[in-house]
C-alpha positions in Angstrom: 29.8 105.8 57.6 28.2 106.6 54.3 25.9 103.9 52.4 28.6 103.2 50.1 31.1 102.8 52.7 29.0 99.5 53.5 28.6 98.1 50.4 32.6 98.2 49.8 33.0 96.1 52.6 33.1 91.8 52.0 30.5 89.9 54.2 32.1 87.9 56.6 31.5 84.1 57.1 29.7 83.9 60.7 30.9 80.6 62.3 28.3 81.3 65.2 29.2 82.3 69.0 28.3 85.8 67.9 25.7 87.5 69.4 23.1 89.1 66.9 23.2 92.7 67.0 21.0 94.6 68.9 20.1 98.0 70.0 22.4 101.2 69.7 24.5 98.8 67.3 21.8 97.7 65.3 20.5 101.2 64.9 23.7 102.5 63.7 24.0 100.1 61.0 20.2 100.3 59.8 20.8 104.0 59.5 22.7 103.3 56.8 20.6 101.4 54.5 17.7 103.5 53.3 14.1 102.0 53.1 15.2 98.5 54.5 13.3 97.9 57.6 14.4 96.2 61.0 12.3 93.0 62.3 12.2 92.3 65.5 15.8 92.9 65.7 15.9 89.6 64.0 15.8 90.5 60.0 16.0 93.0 57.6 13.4 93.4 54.5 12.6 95.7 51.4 10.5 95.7 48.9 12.0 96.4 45.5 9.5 97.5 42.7 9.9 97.1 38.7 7.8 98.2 35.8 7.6 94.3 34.6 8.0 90.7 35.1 11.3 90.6 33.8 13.1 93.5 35.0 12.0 92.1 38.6 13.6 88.7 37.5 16.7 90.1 36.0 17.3 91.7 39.3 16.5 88.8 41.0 19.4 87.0 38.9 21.7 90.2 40.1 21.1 90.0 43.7 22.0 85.9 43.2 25.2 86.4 41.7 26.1 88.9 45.0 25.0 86.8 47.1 27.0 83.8 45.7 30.3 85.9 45.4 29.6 87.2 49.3 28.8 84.1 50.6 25.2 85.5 52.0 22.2 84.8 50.4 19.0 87.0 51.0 15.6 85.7 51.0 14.1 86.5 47.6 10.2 86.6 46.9 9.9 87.1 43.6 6.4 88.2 42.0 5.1 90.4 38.8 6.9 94.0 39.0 8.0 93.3 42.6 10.7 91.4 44.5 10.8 91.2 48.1 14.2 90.9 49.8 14.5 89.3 54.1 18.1 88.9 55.3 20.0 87.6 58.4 22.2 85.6 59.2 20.9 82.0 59.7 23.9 80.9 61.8 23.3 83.0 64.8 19.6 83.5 63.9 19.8 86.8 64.0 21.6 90.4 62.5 24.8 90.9 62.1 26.8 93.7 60.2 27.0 91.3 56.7 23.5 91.7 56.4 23.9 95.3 56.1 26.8 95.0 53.5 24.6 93.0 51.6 22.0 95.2 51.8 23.6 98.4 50.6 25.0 96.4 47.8 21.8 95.1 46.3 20.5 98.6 46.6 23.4 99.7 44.6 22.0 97.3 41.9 18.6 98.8 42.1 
């Protein structure tokens, strides 16, 4: 499955009583989403950089608007030229395949 495969995909609501991927799974799924990096099996980050203030809010203000229409909102650290991005999904406290659709499409907004 390409990159772009994922980010056509919806994120799905988790209602819990999943378990969190791990393993072969995970590593699958990761594969897919260049320069984000695994946690602990537990989250997902990457570190977005910008040539000013700005720019790095402005994308900050993009990834919002996804994250509202998905129903998944990232962790966003916003600073001077940089934003850093940490998702998972809070219900099960853990990965699940959402967090890599919502991955691949704020890196289509990059």
């Amino acid at each position: 499955m390409e990159m772009s495969d994922l980010a056509a995909k919806h994120c799905v609501p988790c209602r819990g009583g999943v378990p969190p991927l791990k393993g072969e799974p995970l590593r699958t799924l990761s594969a897919q989403v260049a320069g984000w990096e695994v946690i602990d099996e537990h989250h997902i980050t990457k570190t977005y950089k910008f040539p000013d203030f700005q720019t790095a809010l402005d994308f900050v203000n993009k990834v919002g608007a996804i994250a509202e229409e998905q129903g998944h909102h990232p962790d966003l650290l916003l600073t001077w030229g940089r934003v850093d991005v940490k998702t998972y999904t809070h219900k099960i406290n853990g990965l699940t395949e959402s967090d890599f659709i919502l991955a691949a499409k704020i890196d289509k907004l990059a």
